[in-house]
C-alpha positions as CSV (number, residue, x, y, z in Angstrom):
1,X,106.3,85.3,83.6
2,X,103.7,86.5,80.9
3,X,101.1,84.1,82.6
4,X,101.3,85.5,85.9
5,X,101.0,89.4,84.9
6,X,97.1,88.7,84.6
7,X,96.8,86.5,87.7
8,X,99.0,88.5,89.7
9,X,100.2,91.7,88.9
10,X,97.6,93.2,87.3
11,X,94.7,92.1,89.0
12,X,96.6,93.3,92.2
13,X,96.8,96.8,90.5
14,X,93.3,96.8,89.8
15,X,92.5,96.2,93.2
16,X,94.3,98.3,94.7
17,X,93.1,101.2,92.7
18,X,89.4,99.9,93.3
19,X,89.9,100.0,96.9
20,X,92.1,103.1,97.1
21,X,94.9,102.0,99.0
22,X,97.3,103.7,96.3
23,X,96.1,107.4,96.1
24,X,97.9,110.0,93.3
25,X,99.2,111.7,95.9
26,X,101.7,109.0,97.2
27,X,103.3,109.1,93.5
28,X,106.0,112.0,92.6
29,X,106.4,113.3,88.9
30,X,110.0,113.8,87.8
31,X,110.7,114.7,84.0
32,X,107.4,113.7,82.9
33,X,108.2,109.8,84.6
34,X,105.9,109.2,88.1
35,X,107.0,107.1,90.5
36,X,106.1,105.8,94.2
37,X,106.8,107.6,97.1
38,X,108.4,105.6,99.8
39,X,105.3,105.0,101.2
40,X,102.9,103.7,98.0
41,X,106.3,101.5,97.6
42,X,105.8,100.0,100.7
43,X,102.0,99.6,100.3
44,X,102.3,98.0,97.1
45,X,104.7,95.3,98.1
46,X,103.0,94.3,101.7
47,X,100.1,94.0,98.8
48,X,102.1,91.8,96.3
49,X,103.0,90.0,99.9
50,X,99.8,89.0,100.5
51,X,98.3,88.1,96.9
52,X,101.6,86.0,96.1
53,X,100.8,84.0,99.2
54,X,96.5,83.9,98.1
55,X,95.9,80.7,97.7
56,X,94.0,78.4,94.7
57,X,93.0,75.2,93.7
58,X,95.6,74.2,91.2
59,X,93.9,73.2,87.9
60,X,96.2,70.1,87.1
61,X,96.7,68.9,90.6
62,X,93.7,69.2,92.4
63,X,95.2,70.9,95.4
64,X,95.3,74.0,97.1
65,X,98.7,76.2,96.2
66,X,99.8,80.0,96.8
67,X,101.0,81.6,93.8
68,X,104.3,81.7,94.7
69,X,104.2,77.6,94.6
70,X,102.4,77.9,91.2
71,X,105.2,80.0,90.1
72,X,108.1,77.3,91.2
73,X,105.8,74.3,89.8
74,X,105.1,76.0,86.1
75,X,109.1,76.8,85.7
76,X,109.5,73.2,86.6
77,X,107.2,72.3,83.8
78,X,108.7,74.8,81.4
79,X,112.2,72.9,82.5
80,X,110.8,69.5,81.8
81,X,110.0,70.9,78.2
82,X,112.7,72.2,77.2
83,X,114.7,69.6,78.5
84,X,112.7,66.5,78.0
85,X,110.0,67.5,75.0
86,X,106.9,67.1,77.5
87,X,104.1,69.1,76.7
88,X,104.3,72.3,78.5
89,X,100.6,73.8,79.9
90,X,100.4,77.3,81.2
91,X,98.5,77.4,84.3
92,X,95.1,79.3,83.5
93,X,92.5,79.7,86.2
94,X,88.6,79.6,85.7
């Protein structure tokens, strides 16, 4: 999961912050903890939608993949691993 949060999660944040489609007032403060409205919750996952399906040129097999794909093929490595000793390589882009 830890090699995603760069690739996907946060750089979705960042974006979405840069180009203001969350705003502070679609999150509500309760006992000092914020949260989403209804709304930015529905924003930010039509978001994570659409950058889990970007696609890339995978680094190891020379084709074009969404992350979602990357996602299934690097828990497939990590499985062959564990399992089987291979040598595991987390996916790193540029």
């Amino acid at each position: 999961m830890e090699e995603f949060r760069p690739l996907v999660a946060d750089s979705l944040v960042i974006s979405m912050i840069n180009n203001r489609e969350i705003k502070p007032e679609e999150f509500t403060e309760s006992l000092g903890a914020y949260r989403l409205s209804d709304e930015g919750r529905k924003q930010f996952l039509q978001a994570f939608e659409r950058k889990i399906n970007d696609e890339f040129k995978h680094p190891v097999f020379g084709y074009r993949c969404s992350y979602r794909r990357a996602i299934e093929l690097q828990a497939r490595f990590l499985s062959r691993h564990l399992q089987e000793k291979v040598a595991y390589k987390p996916l790193m882009l540029r």
